[in-house]
C-alpha positions in Angstrom: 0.0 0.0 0.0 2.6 2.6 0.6 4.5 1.6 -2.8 0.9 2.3 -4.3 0.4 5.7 -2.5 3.3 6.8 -3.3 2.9 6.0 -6.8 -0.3 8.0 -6.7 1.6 10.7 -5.3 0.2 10.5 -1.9 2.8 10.1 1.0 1.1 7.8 3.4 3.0 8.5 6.5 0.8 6.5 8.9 1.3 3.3 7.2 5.0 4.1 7.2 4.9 4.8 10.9 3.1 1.2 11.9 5.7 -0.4 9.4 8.6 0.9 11.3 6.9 0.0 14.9 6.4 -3.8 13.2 10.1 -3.6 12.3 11.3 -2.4 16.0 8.6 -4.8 17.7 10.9 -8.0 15.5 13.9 -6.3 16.8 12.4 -6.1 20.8 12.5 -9.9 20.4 15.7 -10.1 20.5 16.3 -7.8 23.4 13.3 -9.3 25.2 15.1 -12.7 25.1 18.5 -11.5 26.2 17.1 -10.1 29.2 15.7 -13.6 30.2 18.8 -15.3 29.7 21.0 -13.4 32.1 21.7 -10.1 29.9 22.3 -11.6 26.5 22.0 -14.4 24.3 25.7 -15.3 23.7 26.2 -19.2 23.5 22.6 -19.8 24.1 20.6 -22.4 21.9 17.1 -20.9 21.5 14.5 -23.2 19.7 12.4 -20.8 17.6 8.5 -21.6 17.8 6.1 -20.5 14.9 8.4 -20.2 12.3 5.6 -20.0 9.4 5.8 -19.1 5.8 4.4 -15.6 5.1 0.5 -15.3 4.8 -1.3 -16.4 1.5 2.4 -17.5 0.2 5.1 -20.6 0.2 8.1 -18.1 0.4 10.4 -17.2 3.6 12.2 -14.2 2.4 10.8 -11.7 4.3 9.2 -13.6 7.4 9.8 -11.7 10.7 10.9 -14.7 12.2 13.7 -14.6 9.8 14.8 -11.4 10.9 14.6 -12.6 14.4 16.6 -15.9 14.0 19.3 -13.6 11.9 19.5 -11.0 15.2 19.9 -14.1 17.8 22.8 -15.0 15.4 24.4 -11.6 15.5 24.3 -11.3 18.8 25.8 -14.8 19.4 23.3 -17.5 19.6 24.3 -20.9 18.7 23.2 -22.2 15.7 22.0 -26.0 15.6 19.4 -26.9 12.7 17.7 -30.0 13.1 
C-alpha cells in the first residue's frame, strides 16, 4: 500500500509509521530474550516456535521470524538446525 500511495503521489506516512513500529517490535524480540537469559543471548541455543511461511504464500524471504533468527545470530546465539 505505501508503494501504491506513493505511486499515486500521496505520501502515506501513517502506514509508514506502523511499518517501522512492526520492524522495531521483531527487533524487541531479541532484546526481550536477552534479558531472560542473564543479559544476553551469547552461547545460548534458543528453539524458535512458529516459524511459518508468510500469509497467503510458500516463500520465507521476508518472514519476521527470519529477521529474528538472523539477530539471535548476531548477537551470538548458537546455531543447531535440526
Amino acid at each position: 500500500m505505501i508503494a501504491i500511495s506513493t505511486k499515486a503521489g500521496y505520501d502515506f506516512s501513517l502506514l509508514k509509521a506502523v511499518e517501522e513500529i512492526n520492524k522495531q517490535a521483531v527487533y524487541g524480540i531479541v532484546k526481550k530474550a536477552g534479558k531472560l537469559l542473564d543479559g544476553n543471548v551469547k552461547g545460548k541455543t534458543i528453539g524458535i516456535l512458529g516459524l511459518s511461511f508468510k500469509p497467503d504464500t510458500d516463500d520465507m524471504r521476508d518472514a519476521p521470524a527470519i529477521t529474528v533468527i538472523n539477530n539471535l545470530l548476531q548477537e551470538g546465539a548458537v546455531n543447531k538446525s535440526i
